[in-house]
C-alpha positions as CSV (number, residue, x, y, z in Angstrom):
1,X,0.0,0.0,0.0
2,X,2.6,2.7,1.1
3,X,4.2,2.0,-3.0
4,X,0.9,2.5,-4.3
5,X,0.1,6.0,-2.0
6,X,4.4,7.0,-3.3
7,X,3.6,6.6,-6.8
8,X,0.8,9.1,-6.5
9,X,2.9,11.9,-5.4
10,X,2.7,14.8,-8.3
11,X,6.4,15.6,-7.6
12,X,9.1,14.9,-10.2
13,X,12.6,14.0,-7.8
14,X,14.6,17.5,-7.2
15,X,11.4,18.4,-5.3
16,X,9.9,15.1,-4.2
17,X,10.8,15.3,-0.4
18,X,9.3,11.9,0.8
19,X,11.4,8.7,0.8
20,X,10.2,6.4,2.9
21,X,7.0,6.1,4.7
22,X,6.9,4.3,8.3
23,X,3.6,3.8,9.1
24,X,-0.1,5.2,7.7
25,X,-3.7,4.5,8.6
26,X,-6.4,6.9,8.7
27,X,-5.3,8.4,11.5
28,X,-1.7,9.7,10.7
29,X,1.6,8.9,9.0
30,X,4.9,9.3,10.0
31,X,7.3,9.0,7.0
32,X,11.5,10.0,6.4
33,X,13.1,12.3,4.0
34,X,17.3,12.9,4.1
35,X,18.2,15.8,2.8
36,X,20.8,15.8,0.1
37,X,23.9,18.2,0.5
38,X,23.9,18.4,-3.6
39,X,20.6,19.7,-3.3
40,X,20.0,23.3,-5.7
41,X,18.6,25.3,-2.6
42,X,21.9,25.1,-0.8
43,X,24.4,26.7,-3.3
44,X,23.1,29.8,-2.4
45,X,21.7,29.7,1.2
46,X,24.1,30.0,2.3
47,X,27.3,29.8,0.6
48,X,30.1,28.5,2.1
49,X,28.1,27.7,5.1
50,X,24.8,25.8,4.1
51,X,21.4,25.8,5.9
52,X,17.9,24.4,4.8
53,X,15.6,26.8,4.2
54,X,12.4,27.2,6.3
55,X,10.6,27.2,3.1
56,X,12.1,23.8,2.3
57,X,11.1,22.2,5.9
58,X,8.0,23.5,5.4
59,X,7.6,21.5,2.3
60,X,8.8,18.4,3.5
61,X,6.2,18.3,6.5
62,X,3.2,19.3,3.7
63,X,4.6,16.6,1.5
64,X,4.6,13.6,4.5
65,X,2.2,15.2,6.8
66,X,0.0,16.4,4.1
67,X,-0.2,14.9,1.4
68,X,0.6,11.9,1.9
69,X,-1.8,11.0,4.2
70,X,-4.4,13.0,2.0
71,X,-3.8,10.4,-1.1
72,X,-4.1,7.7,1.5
73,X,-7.9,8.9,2.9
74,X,-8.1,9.6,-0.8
75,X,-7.5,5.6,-1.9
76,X,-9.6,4.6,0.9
77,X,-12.7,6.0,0.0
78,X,-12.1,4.7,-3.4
79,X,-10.0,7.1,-5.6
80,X,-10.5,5.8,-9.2
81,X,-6.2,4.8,-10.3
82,X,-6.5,6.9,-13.5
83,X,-7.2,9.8,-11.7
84,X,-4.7,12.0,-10.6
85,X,-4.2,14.1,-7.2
86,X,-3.3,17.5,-7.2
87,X,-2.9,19.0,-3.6
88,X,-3.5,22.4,-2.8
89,X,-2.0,23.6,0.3
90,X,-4.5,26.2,1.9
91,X,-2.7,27.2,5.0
92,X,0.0,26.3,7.8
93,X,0.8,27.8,10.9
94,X,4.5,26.5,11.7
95,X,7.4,27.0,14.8
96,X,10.9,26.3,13.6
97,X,13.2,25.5,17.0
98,X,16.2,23.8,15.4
99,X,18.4,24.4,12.2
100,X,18.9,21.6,9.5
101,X,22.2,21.1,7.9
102,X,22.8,19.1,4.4
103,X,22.6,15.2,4.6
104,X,20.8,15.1,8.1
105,X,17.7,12.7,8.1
106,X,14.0,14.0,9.7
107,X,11.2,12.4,10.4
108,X,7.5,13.9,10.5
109,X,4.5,12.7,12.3
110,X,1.2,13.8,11.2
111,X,-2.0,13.8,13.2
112,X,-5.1,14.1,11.4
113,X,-7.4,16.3,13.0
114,X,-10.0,16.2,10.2
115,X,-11.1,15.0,6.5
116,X,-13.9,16.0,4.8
117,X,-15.0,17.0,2.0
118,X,-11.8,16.4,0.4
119,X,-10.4,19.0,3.1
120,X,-7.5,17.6,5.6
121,X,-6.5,19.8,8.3
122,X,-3.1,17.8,10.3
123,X,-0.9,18.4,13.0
124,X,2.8,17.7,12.1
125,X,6.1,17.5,14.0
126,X,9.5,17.2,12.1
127,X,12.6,15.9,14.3
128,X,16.3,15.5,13.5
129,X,17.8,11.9,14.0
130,X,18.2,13.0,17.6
131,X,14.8,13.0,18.2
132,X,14.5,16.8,18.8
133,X,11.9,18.5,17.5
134,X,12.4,20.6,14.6
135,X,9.7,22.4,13.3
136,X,5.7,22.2,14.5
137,X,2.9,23.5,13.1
138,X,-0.9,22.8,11.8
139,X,-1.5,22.2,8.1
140,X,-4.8,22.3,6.1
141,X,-5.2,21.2,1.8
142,X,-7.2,20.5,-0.4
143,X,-7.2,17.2,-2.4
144,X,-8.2,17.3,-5.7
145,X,-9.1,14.6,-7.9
146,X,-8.6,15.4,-11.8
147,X,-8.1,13.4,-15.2
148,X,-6.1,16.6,-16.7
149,X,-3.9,19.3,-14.8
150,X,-6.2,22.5,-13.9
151,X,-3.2,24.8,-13.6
């Protein structure tokens, strides 16, 4: 199941920030991304002395804590295969506490608080492989279900 939920991701791989997933029900998912230190946001933020951008974490926890878990409640309730998901990120409300270097592995745990009507609203943590907490915040999407790109 967690191939199936992967291979629905719309992301091509320089901004696919999921690599494995851990666990996922209906409930949550808590899934793994490691950051590359080749990676085109870190040549110039900053050079010489390389951080991840907030922007960048941010996207990671949508990606895992989000959509992921979205597509999942999606195939559950019986997303037709030739369909494809386009997420729409509504809002987030998110506290950074710890800078991320190149190469270090997070994890993010996502809570759903609600799905309906194709809305998910989530509360995700991000730690380092320390176990520390990261970044914390609430996310909300929308999940949409289309044969041809809108955009």
């Amino acid at each position: 199941m967690y191939e199936e939920v992967l291979n629905q991701l719309p992301y091509k791989s320089s901004f696919r920030f999921v690599d494995t997933i851990i666990s996922l029900d209906e409930n949550g998912v808590v899934g793994e991304y490691t950051l590359r230190p080749d990676a085109f946001f870190y040549e110039d933020h900053f050079p010489g002395n390389p951080v991840t951008p907030g922007v960048i974490l941010t996207e990671i926890m949508a990606q895992i804590g989000l959509v992921v878990l979205g597509i999942y409640l999606l195939m559950q309730a019986g997303l037709s295969p030739e369909k494809k998901i386009i997420p729409l990120f509504t809002s987030s409300q998110v506290d950074f506490h710890k800078l991320v270097l190149p190469g270090e592995k997070l994890k993010v745990v996502s809570k759903k608080q609600y799905f309906r009507f194709n809305k998910l609203k989530c509360t995700v943590e991000m730690m380092n492989e320390k176990n520390e907490t990261v970044a914390r915040g609430i996310f909300s999407g929308m999940m949409i279900q289309s044969n041809n790109n809108p955009l």
